[in-house]
ROSE-4610 file (N, C-alpha, C; in Angstrom, 1 decimal, always signed):
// ROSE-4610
residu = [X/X/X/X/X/X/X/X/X/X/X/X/X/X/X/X/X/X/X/X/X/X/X/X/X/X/X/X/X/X/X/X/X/X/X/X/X/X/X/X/X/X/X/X/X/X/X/X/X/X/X/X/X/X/X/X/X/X/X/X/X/X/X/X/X/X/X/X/X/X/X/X/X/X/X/X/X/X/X/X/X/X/X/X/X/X/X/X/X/X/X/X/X/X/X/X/X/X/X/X/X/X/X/X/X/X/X/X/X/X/X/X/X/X/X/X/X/X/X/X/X/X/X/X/X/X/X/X/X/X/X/X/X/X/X/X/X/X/X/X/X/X/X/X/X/X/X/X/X/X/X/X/X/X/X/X/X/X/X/X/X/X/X/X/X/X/X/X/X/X/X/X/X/X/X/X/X/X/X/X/X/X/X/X/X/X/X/X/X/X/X/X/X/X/X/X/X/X/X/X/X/X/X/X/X/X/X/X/X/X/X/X/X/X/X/X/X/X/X/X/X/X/X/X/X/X/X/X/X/X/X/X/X/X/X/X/X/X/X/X/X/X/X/X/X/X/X/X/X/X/X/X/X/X/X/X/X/X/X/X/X/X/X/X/X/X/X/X/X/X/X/X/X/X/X/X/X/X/X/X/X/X/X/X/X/X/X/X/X/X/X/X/X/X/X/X/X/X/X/X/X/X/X/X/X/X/X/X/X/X/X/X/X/X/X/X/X/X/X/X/X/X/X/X/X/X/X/X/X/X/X/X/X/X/X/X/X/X/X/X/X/X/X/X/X/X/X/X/X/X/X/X/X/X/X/X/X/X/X/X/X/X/X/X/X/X/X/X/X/X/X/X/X/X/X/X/X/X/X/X/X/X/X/X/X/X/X/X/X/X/X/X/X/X/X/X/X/X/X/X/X/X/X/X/X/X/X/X/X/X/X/X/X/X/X/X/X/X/X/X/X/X/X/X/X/X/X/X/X/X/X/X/X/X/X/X/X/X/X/X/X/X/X/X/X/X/X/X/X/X/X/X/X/X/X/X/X/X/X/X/X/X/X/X/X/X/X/X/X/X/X/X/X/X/X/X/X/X/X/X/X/X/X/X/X/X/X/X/X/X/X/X/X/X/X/X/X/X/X/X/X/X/X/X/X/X/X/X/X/X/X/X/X/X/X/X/X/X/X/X/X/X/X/X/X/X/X/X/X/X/X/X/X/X/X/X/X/X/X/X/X/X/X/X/X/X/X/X/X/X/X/X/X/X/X/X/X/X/X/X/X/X/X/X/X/X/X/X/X/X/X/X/X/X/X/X/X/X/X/X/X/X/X/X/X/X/X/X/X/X/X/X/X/X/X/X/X/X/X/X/X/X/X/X/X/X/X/X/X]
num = [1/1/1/2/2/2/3/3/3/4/4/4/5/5/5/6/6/6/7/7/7/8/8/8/9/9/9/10/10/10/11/11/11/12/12/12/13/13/13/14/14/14/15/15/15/16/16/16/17/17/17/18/18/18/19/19/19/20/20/20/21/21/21/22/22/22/23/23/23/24/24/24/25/25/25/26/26/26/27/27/27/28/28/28/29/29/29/30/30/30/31/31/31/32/32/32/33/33/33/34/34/34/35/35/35/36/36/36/37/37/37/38/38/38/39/39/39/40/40/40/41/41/41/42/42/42/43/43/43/44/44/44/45/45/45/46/46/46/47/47/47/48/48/48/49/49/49/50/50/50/51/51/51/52/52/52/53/53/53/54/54/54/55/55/55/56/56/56/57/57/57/58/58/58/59/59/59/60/60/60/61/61/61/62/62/62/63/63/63/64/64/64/65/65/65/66/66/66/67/67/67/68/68/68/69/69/69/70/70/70/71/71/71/72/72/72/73/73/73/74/74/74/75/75/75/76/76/76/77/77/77/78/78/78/79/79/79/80/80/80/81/81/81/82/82/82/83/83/83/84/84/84/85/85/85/86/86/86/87/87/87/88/88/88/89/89/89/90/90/90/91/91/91/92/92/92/93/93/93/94/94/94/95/95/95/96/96/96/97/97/97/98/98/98/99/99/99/100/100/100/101/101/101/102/102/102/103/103/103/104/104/104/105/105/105/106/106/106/107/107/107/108/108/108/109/109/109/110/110/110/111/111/111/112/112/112/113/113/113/114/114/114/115/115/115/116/116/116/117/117/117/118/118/118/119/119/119/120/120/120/121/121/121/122/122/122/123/123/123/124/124/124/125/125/125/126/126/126/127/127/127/128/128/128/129/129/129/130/130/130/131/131/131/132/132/132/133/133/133/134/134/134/135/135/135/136/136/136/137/137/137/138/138/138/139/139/139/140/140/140/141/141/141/142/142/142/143/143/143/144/144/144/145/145/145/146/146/146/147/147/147/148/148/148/149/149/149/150/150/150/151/151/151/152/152/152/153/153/153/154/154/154/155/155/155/156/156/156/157/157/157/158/158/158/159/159/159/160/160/160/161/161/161/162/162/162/163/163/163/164/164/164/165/165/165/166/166/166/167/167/167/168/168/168/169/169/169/170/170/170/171/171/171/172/172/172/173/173/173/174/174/174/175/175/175/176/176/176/177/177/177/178/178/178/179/179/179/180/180/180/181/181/181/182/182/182/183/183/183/184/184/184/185/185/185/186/186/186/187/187/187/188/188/188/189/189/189/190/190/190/191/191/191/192/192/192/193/193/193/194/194/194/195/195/195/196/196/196/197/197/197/198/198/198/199/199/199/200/200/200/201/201/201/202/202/202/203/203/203]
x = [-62.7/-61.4/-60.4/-60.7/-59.8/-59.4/-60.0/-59.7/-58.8/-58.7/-57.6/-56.5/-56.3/-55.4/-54.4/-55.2/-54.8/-54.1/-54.7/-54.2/-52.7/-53.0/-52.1/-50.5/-50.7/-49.7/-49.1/-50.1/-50.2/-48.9/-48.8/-48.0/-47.0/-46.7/-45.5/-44.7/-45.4/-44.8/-43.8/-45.2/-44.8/-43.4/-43.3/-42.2/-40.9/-41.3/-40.0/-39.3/-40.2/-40.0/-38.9/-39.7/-39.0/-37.7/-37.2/-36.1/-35.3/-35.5/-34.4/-34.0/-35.3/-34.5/-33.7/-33.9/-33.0/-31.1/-31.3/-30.3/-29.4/-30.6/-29.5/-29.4/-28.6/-28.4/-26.5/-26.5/-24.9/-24.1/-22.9/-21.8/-21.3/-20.6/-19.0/-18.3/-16.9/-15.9/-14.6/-13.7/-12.9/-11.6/-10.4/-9.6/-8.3/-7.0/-6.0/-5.3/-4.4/-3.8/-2.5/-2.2/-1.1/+0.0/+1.1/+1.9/+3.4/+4.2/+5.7/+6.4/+7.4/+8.1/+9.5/+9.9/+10.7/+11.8/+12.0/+13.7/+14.3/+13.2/+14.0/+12.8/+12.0/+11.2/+9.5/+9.5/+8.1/+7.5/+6.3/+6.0/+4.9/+4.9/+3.9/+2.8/+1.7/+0.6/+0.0/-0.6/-1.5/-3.0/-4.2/-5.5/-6.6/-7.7/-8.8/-9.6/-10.8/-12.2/-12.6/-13.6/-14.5/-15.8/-16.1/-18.0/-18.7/-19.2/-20.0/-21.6/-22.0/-23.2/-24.3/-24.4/-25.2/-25.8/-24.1/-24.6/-25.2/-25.4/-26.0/-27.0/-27.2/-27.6/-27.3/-26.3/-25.5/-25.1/-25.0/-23.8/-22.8/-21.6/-20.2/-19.4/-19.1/-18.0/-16.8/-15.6/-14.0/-13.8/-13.3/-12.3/-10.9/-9.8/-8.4/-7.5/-7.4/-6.3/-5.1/-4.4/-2.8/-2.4/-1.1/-1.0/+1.0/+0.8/+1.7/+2.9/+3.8/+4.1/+5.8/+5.8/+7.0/+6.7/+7.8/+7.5/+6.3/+6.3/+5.4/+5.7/+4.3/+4.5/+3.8/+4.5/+3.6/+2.7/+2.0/+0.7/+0.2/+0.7/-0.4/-0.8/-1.8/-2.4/-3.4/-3.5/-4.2/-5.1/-6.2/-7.5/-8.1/-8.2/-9.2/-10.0/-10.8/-12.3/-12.1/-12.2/-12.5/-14.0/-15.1/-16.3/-16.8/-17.6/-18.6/-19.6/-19.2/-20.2/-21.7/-22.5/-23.5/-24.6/-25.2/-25.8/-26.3/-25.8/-26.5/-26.4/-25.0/-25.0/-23.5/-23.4/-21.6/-22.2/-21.2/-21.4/-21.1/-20.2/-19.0/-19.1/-19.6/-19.4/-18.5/-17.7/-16.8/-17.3/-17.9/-18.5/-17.6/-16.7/-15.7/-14.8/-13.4/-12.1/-11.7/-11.9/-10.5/-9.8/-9.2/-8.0/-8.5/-8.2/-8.7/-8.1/-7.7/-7.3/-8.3/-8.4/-9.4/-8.6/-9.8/-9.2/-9.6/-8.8/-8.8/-9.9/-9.6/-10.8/-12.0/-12.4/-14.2/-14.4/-13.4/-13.0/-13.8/-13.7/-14.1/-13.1/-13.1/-13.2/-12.2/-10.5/-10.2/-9.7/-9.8/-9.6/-10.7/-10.3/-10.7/-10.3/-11.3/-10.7/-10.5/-9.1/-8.9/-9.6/-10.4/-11.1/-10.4/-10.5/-9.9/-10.5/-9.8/-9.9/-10.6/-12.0/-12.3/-12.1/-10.6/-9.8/-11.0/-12.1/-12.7/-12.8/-12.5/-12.6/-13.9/-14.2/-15.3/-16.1/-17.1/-17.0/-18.7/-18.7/-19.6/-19.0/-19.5/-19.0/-17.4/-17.1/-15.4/-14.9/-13.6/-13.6/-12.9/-13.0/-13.4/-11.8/-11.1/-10.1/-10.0/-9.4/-9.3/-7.9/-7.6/-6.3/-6.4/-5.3/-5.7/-4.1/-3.9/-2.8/-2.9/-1.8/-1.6/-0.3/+0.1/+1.1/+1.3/+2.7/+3.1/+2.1/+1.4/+0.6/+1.3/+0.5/+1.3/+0.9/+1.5/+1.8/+0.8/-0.2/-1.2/-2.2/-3.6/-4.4/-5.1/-4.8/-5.3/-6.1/-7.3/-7.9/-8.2/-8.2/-8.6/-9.8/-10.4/-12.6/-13.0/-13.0/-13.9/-15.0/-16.1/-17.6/-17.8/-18.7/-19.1/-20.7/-21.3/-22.4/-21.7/-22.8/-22.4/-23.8/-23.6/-25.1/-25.6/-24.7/-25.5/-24.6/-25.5/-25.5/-23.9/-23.2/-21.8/-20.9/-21.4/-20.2/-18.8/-17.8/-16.6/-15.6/-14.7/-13.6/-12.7/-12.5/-11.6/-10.2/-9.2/-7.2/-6.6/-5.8/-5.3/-3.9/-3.7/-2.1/-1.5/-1.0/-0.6/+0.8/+1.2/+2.7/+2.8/+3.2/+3.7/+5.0/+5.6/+7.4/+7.1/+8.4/+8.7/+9.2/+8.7/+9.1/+10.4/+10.9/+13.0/+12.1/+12.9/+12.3/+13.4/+13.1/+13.1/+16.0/+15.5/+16.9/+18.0/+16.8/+17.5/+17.7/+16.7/+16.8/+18.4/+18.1/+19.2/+20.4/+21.0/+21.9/+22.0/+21.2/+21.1/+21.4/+20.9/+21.4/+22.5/+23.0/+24.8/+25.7/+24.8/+26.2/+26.2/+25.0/+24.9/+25.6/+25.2/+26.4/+27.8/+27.9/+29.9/+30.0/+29.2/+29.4/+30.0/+28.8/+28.6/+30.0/+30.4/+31.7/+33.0/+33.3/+34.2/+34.3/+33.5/+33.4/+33.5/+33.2/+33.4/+34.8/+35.4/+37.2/+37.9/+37.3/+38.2/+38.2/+36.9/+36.6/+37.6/+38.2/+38.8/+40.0/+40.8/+42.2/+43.1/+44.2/+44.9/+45.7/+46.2/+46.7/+45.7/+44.6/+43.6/+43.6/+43.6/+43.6/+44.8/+45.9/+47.4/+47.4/+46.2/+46.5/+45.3/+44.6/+43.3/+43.8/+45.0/+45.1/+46.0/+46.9/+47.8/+46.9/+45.6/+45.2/+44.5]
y = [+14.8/+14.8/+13.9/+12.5/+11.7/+12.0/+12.9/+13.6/+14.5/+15.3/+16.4/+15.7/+14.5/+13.8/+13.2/+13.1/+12.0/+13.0/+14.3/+15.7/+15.9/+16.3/+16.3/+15.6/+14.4/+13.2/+12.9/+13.1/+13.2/+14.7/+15.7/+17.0/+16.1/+16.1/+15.7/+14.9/+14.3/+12.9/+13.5/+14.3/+14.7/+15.9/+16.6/+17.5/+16.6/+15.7/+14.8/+14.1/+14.0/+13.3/+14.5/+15.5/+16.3/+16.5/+16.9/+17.2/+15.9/+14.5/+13.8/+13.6/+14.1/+14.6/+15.5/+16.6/+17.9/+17.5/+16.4/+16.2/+14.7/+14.1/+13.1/+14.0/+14.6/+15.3/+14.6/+15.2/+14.5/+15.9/+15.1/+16.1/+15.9/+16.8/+16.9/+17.6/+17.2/+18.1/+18.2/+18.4/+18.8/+19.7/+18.8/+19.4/+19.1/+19.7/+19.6/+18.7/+17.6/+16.4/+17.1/+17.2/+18.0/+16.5/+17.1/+16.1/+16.7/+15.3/+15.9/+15.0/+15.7/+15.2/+14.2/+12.9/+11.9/+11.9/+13.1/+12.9/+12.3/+11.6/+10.4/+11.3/+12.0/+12.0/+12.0/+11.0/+10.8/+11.9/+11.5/+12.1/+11.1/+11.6/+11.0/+11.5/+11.3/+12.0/+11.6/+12.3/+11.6/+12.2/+12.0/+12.8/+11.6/+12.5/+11.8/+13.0/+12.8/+13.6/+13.0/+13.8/+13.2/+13.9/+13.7/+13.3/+13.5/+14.6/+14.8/+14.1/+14.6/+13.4/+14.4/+15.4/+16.3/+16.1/+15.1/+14.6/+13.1/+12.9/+11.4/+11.4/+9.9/+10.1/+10.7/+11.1/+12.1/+10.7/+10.5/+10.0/+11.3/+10.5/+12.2/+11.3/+12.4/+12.2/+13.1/+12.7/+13.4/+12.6/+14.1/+14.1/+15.1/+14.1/+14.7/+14.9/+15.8/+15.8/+16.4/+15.9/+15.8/+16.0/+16.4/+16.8/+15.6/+14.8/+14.5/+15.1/+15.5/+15.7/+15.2/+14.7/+13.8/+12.2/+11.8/+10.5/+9.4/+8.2/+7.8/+7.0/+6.8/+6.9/+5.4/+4.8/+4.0/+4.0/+4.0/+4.6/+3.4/+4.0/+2.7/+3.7/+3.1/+3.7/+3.1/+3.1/+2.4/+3.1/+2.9/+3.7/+3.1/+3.4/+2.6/+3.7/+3.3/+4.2/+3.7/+4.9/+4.4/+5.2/+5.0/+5.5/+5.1/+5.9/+5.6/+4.6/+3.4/+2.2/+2.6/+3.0/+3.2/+2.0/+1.4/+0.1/-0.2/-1.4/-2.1/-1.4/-0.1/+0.5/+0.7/+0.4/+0.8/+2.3/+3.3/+4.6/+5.4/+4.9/+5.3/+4.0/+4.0/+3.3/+3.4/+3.0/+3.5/+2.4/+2.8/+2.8/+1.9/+3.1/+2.9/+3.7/+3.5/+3.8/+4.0/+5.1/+4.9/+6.1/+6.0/+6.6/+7.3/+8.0/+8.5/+9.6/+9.5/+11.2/+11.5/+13.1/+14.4/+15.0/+15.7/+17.0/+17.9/+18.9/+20.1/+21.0/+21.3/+22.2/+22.1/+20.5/+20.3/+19.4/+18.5/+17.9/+16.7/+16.1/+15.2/+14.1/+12.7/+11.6/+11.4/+10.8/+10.8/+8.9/+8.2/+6.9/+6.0/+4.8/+4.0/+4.5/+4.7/+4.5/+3.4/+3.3/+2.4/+2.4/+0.6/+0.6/+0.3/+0.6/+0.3/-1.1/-2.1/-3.5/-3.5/-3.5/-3.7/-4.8/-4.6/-5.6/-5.7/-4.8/-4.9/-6.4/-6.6/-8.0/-8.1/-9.3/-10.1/-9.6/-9.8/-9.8/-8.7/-8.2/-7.4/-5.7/-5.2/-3.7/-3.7/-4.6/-4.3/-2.7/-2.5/-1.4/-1.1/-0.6/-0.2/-0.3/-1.2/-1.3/-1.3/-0.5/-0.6/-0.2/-0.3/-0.5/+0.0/+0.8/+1.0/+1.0/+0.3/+0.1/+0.7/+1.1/+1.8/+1.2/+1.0/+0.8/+1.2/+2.2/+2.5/+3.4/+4.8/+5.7/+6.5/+7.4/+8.9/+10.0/+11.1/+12.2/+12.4/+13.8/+14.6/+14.8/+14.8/+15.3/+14.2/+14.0/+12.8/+13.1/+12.1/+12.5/+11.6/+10.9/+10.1/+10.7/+9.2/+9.5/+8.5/+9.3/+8.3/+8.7/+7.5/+7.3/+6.8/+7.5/+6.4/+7.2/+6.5/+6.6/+7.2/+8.3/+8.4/+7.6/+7.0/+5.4/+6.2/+6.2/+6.0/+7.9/+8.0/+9.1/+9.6/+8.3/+9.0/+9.6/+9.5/+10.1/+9.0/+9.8/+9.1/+9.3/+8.7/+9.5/+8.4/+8.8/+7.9/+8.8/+7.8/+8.2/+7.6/+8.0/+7.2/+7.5/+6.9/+7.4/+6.8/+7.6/+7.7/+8.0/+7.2/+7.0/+6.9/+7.7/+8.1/+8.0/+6.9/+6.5/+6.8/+7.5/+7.2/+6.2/+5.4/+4.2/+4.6/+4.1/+4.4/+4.4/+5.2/+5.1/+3.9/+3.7/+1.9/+2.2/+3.8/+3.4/+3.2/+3.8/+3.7/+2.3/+1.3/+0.0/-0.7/+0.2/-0.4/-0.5/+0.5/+1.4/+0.4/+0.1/-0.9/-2.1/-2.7/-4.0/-4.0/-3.1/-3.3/-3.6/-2.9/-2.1/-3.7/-4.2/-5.8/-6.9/-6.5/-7.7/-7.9/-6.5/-6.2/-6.7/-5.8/-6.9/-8.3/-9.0/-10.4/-10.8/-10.2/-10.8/-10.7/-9.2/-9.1/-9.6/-10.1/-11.0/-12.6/-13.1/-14.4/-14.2/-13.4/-13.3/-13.5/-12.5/-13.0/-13.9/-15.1/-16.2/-17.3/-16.9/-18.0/-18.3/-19.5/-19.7/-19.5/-18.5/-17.8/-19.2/-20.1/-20.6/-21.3/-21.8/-21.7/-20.3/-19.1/-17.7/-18.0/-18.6/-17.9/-19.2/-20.3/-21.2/-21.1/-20.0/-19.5/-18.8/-17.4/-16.6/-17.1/-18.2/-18.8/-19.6/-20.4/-21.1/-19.5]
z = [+5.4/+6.2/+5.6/+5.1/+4.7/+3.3/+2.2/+0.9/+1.4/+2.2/+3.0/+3.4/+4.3/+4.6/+3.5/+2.2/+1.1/-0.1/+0.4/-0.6/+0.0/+1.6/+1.9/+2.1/+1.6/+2.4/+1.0/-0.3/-1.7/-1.8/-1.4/-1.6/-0.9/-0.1/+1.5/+0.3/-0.6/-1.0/-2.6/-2.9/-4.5/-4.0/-3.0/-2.5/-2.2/-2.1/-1.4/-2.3/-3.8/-4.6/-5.6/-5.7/-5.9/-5.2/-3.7/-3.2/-3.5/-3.6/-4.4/-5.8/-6.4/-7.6/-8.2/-7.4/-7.1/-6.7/-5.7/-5.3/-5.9/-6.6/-7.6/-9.1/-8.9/-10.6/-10.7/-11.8/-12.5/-12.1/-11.5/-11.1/-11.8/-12.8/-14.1/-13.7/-13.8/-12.9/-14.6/-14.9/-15.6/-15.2/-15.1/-14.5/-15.1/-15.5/-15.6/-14.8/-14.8/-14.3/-13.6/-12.5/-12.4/-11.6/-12.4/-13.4/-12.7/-12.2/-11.6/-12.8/-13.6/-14.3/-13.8/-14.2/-13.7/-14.2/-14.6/-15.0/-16.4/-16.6/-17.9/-18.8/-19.0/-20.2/-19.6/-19.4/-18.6/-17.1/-16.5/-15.2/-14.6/-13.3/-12.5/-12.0/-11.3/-10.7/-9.8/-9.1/-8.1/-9.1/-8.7/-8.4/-7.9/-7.2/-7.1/-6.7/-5.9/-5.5/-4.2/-3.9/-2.8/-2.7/-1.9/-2.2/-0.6/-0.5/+0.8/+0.5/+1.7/+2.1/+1.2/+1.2/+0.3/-0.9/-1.7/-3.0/-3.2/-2.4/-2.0/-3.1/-3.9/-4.8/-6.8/-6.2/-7.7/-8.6/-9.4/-10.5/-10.8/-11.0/-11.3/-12.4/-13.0/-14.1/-13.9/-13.6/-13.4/-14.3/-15.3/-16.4/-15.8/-16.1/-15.4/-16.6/-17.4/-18.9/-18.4/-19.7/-19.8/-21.3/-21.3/-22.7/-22.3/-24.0/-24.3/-25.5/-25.7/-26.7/-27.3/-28.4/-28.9/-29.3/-28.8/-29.0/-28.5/-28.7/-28.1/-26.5/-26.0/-24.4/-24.0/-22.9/-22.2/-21.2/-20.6/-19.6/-18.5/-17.2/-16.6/-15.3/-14.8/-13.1/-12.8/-11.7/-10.5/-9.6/-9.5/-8.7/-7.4/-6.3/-5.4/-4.8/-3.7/-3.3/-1.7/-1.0/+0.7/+0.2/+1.5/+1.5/+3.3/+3.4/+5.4/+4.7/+5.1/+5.0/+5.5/+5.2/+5.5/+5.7/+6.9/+6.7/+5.5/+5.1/+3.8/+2.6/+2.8/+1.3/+1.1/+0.3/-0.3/-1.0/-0.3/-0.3/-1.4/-1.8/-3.2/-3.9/-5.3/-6.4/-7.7/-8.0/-9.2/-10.3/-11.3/-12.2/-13.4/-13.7/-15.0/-15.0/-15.4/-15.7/-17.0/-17.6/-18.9/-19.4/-20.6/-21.4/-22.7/-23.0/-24.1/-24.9/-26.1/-26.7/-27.3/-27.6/-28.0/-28.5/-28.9/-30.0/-28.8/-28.4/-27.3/-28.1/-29.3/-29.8/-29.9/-30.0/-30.1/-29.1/-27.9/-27.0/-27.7/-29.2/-29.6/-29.1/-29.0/-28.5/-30.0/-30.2/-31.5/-31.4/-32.3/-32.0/-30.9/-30.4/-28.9/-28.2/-26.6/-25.4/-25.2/-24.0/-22.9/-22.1/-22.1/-20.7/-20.1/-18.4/-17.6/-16.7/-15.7/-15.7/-13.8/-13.7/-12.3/-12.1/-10.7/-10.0/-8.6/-8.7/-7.1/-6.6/-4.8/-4.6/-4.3/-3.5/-3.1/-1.9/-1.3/-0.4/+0.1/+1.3/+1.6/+1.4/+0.6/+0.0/+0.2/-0.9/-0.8/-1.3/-1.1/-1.6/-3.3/-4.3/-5.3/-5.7/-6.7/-7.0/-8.7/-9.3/-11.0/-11.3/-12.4/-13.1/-14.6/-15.5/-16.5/-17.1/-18.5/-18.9/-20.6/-21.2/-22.9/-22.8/-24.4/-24.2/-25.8/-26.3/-27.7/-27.6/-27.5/-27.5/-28.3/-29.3/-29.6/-28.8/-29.5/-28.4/-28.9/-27.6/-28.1/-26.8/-26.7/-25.8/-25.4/-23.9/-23.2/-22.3/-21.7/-20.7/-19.8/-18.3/-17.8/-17.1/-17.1/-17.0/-16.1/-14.8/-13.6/-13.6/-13.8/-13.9/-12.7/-12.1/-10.2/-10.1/-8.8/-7.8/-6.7/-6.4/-4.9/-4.7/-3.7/-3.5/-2.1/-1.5/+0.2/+0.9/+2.2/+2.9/+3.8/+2.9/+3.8/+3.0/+1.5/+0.7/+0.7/+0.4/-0.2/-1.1/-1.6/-1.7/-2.7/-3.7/-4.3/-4.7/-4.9/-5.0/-6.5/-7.3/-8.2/-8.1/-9.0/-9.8/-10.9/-11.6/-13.4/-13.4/-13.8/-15.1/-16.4/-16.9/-18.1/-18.6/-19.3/-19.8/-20.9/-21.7/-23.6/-23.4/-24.5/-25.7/-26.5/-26.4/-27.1/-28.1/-29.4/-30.7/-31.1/-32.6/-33.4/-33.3/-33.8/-34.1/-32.7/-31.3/-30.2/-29.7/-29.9/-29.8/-31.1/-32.1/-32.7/-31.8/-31.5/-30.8/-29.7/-28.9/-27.5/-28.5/-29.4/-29.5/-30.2/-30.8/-31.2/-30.0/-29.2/-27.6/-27.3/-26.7/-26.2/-27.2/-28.8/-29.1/-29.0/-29.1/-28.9/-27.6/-26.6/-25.2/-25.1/-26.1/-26.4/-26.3/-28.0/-28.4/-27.5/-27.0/-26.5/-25.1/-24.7/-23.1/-23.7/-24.9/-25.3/-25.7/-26.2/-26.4/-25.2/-24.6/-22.7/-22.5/-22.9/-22.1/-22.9/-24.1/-25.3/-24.2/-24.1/-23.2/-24.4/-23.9/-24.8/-25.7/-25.3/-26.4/-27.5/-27.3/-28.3/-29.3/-28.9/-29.3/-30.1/-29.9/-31.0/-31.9/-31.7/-32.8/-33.6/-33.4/-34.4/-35.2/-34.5/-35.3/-36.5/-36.0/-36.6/-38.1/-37.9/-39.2/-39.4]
């Protein structure tokens, strides 16, 4: 009877062991960044995901791409995570944040990524704050890559958002600093008191 009991409680256990393994598998998601353009050149974005109680257990990878093209760009955005506190478990984990260009054809990895900077605070399961900055980028195929846990049975939900500015190119800065010296000058001529002015022109 107790070989039956030990068979049995032995299955109950090895099934169970099973149905969590089943349900911690890796979620990969891959999606287009959808992008409002700002008028000047650049655009902005929102995106994020969320996470039902089902996948409790998962690790996930959201990849969000973007295509730049032209000049070069500056890049920043900012990520946080709400989640259902589940006793003693922070539900939603965010892993890692970054930046990256690819080749679209072999979606190979071309150069370093940008890591991105966990600002998360202190505290008992604070909630999940990161930041990611580029600055002088070229144009081409980008992708941002959230790495997280889904930890505990409530699921969760994380939000970002991304800015993208062009960098004046080198002759447009020329151009800006001519305009500002003439400025310079011709606001220091106003300021000369005119009879000083006719005994300058005079030596």
């Amino acid at each position: 009877m107790k070989l039956k009991s030990f068979v049995l409680s032995s299955l109950v256990a090895g099934a169970a062991f099973v149905a969590q393994g089943a349900s911690a598998q890796a979620i990969d998601r891959t999606v287009p960044l959808l992008t409002v353009a700002d008028g000047v050149g650049g655009f902005n974005a929102n995106f994020g995901d969320s996470f039902a109680a089902s996948t409790a257990g998962s690790a996930f990878t959201d990849i969000f791409t973007f295509n730049v093209s032209g000049q070069p760009f500056d890049a920043a955005g900012s990520l946080t995570s709400s989640y259902l506190d589940t006793p003693l478990t922070k539900d939603l984990l965010i892993t890692s944040l970054s930046l990256y260009r690819y080749d679209p054809a072999t979606n190979q990895v071309l150069g370093n990524a940008i890591s991105g900077i966990n600002n998360t605070g202190f505290g008992q399961h604070p909630v999940d704050a990161w930041s990611i900055e580029g600055f002088g980028l070229q144009g081409g195929y980008y992708a941002l890559r959230v790495d997280g846990l889904v930890v505990g049975a409530g699921g969760g939900a994380f939000g970002a958002d991304f800015t993208i500015s062009p960098v004046p190119e080198p002759q447009t800065w020329g151009m800006l600093l001519a305009g500002l010296g003439l400025l310079g000058v011709t606001a220091l001529r106003h300021r000369t008191p005119a009879p000083l002015r006719s005994r300058l022109r005079k030596a």
